[in-house]
DOMAR-255892 format. One record per residue (C-alpha): residue in three letters; chain; z, y negated, x. Coordinates in nm, 4 decimals. Example, Ala and Ser with C-alpha at 12.3 -4.5 7.8 and 13.67 -1.06 7.14 Angstrom:
2
 residu chaine       pz       py       px
    ALA      A   0.7800   0.4500   1.2300
    SER      A   0.7140   0.1060   1.3670
This chain:
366
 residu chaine       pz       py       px
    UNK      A  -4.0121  -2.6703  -4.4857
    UNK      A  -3.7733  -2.6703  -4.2191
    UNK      A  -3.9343  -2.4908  -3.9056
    UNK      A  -3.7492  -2.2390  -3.6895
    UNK      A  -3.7043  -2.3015  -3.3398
    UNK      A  -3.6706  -1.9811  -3.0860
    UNK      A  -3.4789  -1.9776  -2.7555
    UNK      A  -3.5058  -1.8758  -2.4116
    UNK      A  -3.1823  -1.9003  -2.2210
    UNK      A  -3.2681  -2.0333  -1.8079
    UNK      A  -3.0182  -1.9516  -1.6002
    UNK      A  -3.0555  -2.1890  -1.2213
    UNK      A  -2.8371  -2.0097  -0.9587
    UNK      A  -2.7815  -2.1216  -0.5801
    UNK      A  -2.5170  -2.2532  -0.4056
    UNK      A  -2.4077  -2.6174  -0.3294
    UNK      A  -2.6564  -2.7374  -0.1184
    UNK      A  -2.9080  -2.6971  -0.3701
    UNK      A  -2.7844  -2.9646  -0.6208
    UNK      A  -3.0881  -3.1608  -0.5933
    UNK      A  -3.2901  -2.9117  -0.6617
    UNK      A  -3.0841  -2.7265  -0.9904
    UNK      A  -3.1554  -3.1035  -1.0913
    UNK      A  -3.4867  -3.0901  -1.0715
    UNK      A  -3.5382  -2.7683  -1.2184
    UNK      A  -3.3171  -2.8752  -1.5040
    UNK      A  -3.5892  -3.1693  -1.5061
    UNK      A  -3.8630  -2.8952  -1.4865
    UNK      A  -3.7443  -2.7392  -1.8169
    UNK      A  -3.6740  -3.0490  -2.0075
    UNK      A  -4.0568  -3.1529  -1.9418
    UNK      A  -4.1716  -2.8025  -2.0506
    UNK      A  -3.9283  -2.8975  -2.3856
    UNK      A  -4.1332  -3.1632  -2.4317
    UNK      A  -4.4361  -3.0932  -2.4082
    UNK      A  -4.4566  -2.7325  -2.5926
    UNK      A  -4.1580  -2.7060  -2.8233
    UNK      A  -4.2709  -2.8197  -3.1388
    UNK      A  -4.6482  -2.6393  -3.0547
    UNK      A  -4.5197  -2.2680  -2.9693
    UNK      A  -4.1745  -2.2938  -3.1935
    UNK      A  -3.9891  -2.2170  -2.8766
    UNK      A  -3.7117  -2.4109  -2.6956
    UNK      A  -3.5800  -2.3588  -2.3567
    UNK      A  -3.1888  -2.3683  -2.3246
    UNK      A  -3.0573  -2.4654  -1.9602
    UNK      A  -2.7737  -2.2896  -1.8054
    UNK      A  -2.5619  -2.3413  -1.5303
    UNK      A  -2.2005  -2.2004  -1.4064
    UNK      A  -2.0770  -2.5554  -1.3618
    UNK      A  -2.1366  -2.6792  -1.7113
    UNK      A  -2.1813  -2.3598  -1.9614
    UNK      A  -1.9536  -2.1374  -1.7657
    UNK      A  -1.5812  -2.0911  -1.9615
    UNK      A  -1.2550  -2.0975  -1.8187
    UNK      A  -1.1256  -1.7753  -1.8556
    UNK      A  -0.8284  -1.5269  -1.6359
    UNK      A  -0.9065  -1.2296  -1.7858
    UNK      A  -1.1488  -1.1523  -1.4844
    UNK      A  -1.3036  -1.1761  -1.1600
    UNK      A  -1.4746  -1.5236  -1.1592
    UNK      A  -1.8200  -1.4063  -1.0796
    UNK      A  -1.7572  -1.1421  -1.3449
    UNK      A  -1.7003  -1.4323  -1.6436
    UNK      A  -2.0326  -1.5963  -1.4814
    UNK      A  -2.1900  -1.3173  -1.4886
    UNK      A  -2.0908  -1.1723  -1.8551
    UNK      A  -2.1666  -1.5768  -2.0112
    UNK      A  -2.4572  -1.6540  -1.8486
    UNK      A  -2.6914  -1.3854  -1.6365
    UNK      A  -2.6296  -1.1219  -1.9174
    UNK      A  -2.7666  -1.3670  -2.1591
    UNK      A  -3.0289  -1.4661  -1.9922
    UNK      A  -3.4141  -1.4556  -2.0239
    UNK      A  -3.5407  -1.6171  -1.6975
    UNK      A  -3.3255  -1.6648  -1.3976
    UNK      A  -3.4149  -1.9127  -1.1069
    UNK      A  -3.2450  -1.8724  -0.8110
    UNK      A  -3.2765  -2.1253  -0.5622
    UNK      A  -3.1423  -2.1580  -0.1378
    UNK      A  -3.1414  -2.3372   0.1630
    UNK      A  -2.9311  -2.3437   0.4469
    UNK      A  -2.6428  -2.1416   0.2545
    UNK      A  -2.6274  -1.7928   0.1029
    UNK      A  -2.2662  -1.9027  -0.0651
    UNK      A  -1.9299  -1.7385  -0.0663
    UNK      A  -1.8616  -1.3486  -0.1066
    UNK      A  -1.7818  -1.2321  -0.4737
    UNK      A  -1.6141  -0.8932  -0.3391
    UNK      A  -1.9028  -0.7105  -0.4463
    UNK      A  -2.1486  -0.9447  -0.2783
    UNK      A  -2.2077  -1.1888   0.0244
    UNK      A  -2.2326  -1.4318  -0.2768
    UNK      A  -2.2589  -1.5045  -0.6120
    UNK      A  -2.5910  -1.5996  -0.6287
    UNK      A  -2.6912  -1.3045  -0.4880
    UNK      A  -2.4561  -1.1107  -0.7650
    UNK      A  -2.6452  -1.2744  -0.9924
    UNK      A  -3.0374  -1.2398  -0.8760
    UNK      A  -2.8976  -0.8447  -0.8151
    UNK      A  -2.7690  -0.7971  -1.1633
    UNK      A  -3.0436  -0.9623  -1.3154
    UNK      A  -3.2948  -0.7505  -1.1818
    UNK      A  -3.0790  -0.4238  -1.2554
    UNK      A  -3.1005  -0.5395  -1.5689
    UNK      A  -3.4761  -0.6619  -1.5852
    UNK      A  -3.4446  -1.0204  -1.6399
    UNK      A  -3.7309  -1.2293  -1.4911
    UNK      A  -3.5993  -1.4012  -1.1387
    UNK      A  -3.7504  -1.6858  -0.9978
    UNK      A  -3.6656  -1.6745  -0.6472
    UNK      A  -3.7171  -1.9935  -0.3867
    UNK      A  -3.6289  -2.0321  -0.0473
    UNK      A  -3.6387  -2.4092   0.1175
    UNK      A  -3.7999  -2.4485   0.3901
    UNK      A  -3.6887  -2.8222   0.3900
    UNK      A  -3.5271  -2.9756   0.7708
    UNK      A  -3.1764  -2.9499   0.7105
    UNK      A  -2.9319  -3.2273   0.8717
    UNK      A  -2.7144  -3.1182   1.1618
    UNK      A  -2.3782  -3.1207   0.9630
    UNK      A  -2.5342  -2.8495   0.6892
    UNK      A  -2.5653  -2.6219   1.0003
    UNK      A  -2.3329  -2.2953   0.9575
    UNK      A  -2.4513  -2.0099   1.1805
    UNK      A  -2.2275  -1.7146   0.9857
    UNK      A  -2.4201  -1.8048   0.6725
    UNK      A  -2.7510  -1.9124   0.8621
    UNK      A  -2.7105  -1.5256   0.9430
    UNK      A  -2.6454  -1.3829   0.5782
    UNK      A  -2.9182  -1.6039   0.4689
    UNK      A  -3.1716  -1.4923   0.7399
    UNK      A  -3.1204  -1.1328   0.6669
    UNK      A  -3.1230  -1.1937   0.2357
    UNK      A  -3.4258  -1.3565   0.2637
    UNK      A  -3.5921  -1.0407   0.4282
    UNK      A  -3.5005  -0.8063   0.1896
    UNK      A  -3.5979  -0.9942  -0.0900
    UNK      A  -3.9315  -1.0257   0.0964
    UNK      A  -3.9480  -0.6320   0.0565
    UNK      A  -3.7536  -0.6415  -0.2506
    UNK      A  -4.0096  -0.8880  -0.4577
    UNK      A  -4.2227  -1.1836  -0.3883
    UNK      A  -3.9784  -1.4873  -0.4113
    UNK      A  -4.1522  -1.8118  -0.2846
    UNK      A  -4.0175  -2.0632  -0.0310
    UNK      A  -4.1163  -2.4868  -0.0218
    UNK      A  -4.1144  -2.7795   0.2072
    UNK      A  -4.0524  -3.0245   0.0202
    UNK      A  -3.8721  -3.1002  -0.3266
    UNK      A  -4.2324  -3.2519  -0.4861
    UNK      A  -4.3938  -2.8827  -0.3770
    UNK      A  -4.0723  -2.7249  -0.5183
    UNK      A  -4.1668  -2.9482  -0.8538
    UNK      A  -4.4903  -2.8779  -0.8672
    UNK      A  -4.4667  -2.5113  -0.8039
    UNK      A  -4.2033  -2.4475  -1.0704
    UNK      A  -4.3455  -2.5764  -1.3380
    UNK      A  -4.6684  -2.3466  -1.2598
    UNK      A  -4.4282  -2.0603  -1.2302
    UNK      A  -4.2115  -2.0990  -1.5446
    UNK      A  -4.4881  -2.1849  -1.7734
    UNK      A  -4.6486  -1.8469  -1.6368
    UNK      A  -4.3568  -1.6418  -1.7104
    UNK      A  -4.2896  -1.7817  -2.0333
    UNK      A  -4.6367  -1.7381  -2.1562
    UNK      A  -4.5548  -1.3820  -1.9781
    UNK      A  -4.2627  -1.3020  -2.2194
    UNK      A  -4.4084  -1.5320  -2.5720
    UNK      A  -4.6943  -1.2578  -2.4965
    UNK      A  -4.4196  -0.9475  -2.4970
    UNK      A  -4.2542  -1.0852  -2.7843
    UNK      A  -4.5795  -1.1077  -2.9794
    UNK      A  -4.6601  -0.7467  -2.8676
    UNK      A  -4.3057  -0.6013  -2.9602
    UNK      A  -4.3432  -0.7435  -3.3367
    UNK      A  -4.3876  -0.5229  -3.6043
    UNK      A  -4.6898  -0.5434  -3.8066
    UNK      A  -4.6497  -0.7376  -4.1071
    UNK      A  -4.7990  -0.6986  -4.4642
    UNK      A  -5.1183  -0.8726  -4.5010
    UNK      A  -5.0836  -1.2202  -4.6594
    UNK      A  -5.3022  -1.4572  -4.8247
    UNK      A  -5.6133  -1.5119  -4.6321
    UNK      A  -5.6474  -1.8464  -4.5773
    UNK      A  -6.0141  -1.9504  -4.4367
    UNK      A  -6.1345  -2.2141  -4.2455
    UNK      A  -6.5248  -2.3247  -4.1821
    UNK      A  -6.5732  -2.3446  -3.8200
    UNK      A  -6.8449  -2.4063  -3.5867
    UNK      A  -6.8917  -2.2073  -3.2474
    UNK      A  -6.8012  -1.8881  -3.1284
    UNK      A  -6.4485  -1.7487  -3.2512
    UNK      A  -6.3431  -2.1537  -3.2316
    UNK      A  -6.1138  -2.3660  -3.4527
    UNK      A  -6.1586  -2.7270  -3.3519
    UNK      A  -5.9478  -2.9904  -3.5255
    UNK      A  -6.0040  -3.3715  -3.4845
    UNK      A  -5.8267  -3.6788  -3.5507
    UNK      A  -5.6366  -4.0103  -3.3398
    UNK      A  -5.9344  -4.0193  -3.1395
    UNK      A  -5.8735  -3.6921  -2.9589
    UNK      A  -6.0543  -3.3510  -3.0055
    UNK      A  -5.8281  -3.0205  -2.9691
    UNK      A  -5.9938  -2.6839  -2.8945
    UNK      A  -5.7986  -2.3758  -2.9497
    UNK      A  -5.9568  -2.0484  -2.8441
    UNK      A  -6.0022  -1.7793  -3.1469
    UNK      A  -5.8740  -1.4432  -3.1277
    UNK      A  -6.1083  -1.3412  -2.9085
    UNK      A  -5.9287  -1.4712  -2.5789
    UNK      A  -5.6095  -1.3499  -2.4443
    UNK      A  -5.4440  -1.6525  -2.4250
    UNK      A  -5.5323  -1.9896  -2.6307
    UNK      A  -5.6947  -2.2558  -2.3888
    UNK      A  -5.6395  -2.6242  -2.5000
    UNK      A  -5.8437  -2.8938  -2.4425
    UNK      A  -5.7509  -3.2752  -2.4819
    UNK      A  -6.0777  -3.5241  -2.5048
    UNK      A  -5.9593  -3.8690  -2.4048
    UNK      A  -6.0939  -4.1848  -2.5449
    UNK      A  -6.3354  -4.3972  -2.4434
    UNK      A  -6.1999  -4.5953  -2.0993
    UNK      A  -5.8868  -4.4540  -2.0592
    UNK      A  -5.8046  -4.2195  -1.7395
    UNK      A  -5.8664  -3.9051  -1.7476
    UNK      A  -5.5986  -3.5901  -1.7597
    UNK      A  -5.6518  -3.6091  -1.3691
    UNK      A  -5.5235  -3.9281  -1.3338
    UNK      A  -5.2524  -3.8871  -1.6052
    UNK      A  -5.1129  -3.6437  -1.3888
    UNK      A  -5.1081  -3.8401  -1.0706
    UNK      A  -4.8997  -4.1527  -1.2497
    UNK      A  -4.6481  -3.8323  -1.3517
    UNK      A  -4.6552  -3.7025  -0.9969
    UNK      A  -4.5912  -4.0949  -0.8736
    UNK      A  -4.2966  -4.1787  -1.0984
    UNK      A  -4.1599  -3.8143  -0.9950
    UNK      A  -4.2009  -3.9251  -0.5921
    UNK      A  -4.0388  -4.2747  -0.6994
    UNK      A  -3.7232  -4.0978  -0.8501
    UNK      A  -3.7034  -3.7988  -0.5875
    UNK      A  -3.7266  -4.0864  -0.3286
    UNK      A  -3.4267  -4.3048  -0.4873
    UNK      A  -3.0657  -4.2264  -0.4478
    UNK      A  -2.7179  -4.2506  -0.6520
    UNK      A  -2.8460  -4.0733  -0.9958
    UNK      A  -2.8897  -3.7519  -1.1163
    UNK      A  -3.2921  -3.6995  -1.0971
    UNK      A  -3.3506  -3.7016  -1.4574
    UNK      A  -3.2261  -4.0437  -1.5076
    UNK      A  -3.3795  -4.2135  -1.2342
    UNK      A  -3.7003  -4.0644  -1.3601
    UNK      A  -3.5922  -4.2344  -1.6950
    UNK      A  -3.5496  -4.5271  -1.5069
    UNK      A  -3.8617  -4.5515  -1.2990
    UNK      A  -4.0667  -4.4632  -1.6274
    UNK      A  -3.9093  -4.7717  -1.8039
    UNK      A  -3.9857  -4.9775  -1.4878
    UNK      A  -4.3355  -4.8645  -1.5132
    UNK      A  -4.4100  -4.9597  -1.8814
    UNK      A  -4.2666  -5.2753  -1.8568
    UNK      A  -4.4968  -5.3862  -1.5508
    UNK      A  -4.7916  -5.2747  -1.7132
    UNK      A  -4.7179  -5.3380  -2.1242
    UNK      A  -4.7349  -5.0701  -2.2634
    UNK      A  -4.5589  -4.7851  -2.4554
    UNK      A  -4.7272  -4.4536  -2.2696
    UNK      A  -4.9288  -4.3997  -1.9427
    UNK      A  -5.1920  -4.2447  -2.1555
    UNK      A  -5.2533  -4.5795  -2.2957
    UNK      A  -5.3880  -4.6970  -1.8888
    UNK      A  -5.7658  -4.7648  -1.8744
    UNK      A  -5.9624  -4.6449  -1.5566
    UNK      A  -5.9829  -4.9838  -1.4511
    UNK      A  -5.6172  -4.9764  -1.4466
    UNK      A  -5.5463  -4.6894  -1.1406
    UNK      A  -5.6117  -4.9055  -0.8671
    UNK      A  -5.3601  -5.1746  -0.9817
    UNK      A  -5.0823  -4.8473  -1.0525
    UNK      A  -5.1573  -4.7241  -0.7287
    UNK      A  -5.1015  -4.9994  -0.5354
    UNK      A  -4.7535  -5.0545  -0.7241
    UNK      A  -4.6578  -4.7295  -0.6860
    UNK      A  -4.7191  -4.7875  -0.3180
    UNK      A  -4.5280  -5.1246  -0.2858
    UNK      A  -4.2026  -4.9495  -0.4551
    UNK      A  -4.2090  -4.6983  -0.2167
    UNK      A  -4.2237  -4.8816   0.0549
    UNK      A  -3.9488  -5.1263  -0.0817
    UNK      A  -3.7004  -4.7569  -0.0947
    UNK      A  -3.7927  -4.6308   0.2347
    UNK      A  -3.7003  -5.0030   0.3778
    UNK      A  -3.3895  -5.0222   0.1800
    UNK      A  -3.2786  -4.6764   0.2786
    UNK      A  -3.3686  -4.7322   0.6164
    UNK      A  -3.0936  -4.9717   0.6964
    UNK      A  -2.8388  -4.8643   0.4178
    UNK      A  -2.8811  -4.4550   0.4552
    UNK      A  -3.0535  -4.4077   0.7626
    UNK      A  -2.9575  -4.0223   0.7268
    UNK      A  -3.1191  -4.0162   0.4298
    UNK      A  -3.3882  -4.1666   0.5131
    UNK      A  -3.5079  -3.9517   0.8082
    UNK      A  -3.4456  -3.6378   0.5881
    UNK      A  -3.6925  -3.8029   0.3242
    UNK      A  -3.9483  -3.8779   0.5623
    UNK      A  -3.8624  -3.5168   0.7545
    UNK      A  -4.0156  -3.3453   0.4136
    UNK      A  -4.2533  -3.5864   0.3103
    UNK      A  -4.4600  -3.5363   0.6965
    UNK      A  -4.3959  -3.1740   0.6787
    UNK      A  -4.5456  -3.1331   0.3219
    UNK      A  -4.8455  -3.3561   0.4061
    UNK      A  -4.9115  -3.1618   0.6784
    UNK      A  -4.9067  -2.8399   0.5186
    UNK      A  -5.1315  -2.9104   0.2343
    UNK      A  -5.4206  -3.0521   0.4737
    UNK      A  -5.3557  -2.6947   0.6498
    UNK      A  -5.2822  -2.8231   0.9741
    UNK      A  -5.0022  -2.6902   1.2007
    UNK      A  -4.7579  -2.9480   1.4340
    UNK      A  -4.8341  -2.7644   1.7622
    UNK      A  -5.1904  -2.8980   1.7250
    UNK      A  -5.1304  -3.1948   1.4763
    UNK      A  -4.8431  -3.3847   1.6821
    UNK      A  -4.9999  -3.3860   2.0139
    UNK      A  -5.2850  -3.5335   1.8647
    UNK      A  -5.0678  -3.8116   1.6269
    UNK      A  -4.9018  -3.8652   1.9977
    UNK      A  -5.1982  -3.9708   2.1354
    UNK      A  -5.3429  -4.1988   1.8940
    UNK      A  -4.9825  -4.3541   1.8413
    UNK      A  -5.0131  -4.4279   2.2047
    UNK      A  -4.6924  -4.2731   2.2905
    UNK      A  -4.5161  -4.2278   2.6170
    UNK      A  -4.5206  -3.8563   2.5947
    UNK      A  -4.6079  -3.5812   2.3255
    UNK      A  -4.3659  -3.4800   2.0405
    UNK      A  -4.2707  -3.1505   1.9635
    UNK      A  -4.0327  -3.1992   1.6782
    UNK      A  -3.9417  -3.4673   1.4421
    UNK      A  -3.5948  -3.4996   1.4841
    UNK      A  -3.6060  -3.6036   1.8331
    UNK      A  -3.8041  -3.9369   1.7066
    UNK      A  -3.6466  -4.2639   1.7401
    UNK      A  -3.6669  -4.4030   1.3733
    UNK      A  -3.9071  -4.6776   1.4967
    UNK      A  -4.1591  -4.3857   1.5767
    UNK      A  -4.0687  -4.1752   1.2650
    UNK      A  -4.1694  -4.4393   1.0460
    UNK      A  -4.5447  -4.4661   1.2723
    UNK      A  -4.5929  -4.0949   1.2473
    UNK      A  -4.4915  -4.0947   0.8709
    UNK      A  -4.7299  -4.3818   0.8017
    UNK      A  -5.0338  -4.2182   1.0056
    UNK      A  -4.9638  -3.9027   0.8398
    UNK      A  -4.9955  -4.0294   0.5357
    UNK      A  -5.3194  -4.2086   0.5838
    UNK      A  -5.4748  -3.8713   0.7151
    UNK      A  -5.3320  -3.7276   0.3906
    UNK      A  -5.4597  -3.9959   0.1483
    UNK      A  -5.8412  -3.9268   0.3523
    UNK      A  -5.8739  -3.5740   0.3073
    UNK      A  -5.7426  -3.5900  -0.0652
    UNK      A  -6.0764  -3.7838  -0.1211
């Protein structure tokens, strides 16, 4: 029996200095594709002007975009930086057409604003100014979210989309007519409102009808890592690709995952034993390292803008703030004189605060 697959349509809107990130959100959703599409019977389609848009004369360009894609779209995620974009005639921009005529029309936006250090030849004051004063009303308009760093943009989208589409799977359900009864089909099954199934060596709980929302539990077997540390080899082969250059993310993710398996022999992560984490680690550390030397003599641009976001995300999640934090990485760096911002670092220094940042970080993770 063949099975039927539903869509959602995703719609990722900013302007052109977000490329990066429409790459990793288009990673975001293929992940999500993988990991649920067979189990809920839904697929998620990606959209973008630049490659589902059609050429077309018989209307304003933002008009075509708008009648293609945000009309047919379930989710929108709109995403911006250091640009608002260029005005439509009935807007500063078109992604701000778009987030406006989506929610006119009551399609779930995503909004993010980066908070990453932009390089000095991104710097526009006329749009700095549109941007500034979008931002605020969407801050009265809705809650849109902002990020530091492209890992914490990662990390917080996929929270966020698998939300809303559990969100509008739950609508859909609701807006269903009731069907005739069937065949009853019954199952013997021990605990309270539970179905377990088992086989492969792994145990899967699904919540009866009793819950809101099923909850799914994976059991591992014996001596391999835990869902914990499955998660951290993801989150290092993500770091590994977001930290390379000259690929669209998505491949060099590809790339870094085939570079993985063939170090350690095997065919999946899952397949590590605990034993195993220190040895990963310590690879994934020695790559790194081997990028952020590489691009520090063949993109040095690049590289300060890497290391920019990677301090400034460390430093957020231990909750500490840089007019107390650098003063007090000045001192123990033994530096002529306190810091006040980044950019004004020699790359020598950069590279010591980057490195003692991250050793604070790796402390308090523990």
């Amino acid at each position: 029996m063949t099975k039927t697959i539903k869509t959602l349509k995703v719609t990722i809107c900013g302007p052109s200095d977000v490329a990066k990130e429409v790459e990793i959100a288009k990673t975001v959703i293929s992940d999500w594709n993988q990991r649920n599409w067979e189990s809920t019977g839904w697929g998620l389609k990606t959209q973008h002007w630049d490659t589902d848009a059609v050429p077309t004369m018989a209307e304003r360009g933002q008009a075509a975009i708008n009648h293609q894609l945000i009309d047919d779209s379930d989710i929108i995620i709109a995403i911006l930086w250091t640009r608002l974009g260029t005005p439509t005639g009935l807007a500063e921009s078109g992604t701000e057409e778009e987030i406006t005529r989506a929610m006119a029309r009551d399609i779930e936006v995503m909004s993010y604003f980066s908070d990453l250090e932009a390089p000095g030849n991104l710097h526009d004051k006329n749009q700095a100014e549109k941007l500034a004063a979008f931002r605020a009303k969407m801050m009265k308009t809705g809650l849109p979210f902002k990020f530091s760093s492209r890992r914490q943009f990662r990390d917080m989208l996929e929270r966020h989309l698998d939300a809303t589409i559990r969100k509008l799977l739950l609508n859909s359900k609701k807006e269903k007519k009731p069907s005739e009864p069937g065949k009853n089909i019954t199952q013997k099954a021990e605990g309270n409102a539970n179905i377990q199934f088992a086989g492969d060596g792994n145990t899967l709980n699904i919540r009866g009808a009793t819950s809101k929302m099923p909850t799914v539990t994976i059991e591992r077997l014996p001596d391999h890592i835990s869902p914990a540390d499955q998660k951290r080899v993801s989150d290092w082969i993500k770091e590994l690709a977001e930290e390379s250059t000259g690929k669209p993310i998505r491949e060099l993710i590809q790339e870094w995952w085939g570079r993985f398996y063939n170090r350690f022999k095997m065919a999946s992560y899952k397949e590590l034993k605990t034993g195993q984490m220190p040895d990963v680690e310590t690879w994934h550390r020695q790559q790194i390292n081997l990028i952020k030397e590489d691009r520090k003599t063949t993109d040095p641009q690049s590289w300060r803008n890497a290391r920019y976001a990677s301090i400034k995300s460390k430093i957020g999640k231990m909750g500490r703030t840089k007019e107390e934090y650098y003063p007090e990485l000045s001192d123990r760096l033994n530096m002529k004189k306190p810091f006040t911002s980044l950019t004004k670092l020699s790359k020598h220094d950069l590279g010591r605060v980057d490195g003692m940042v991250k050793r604070d970080y790796d402390k308090w993770r523990k």
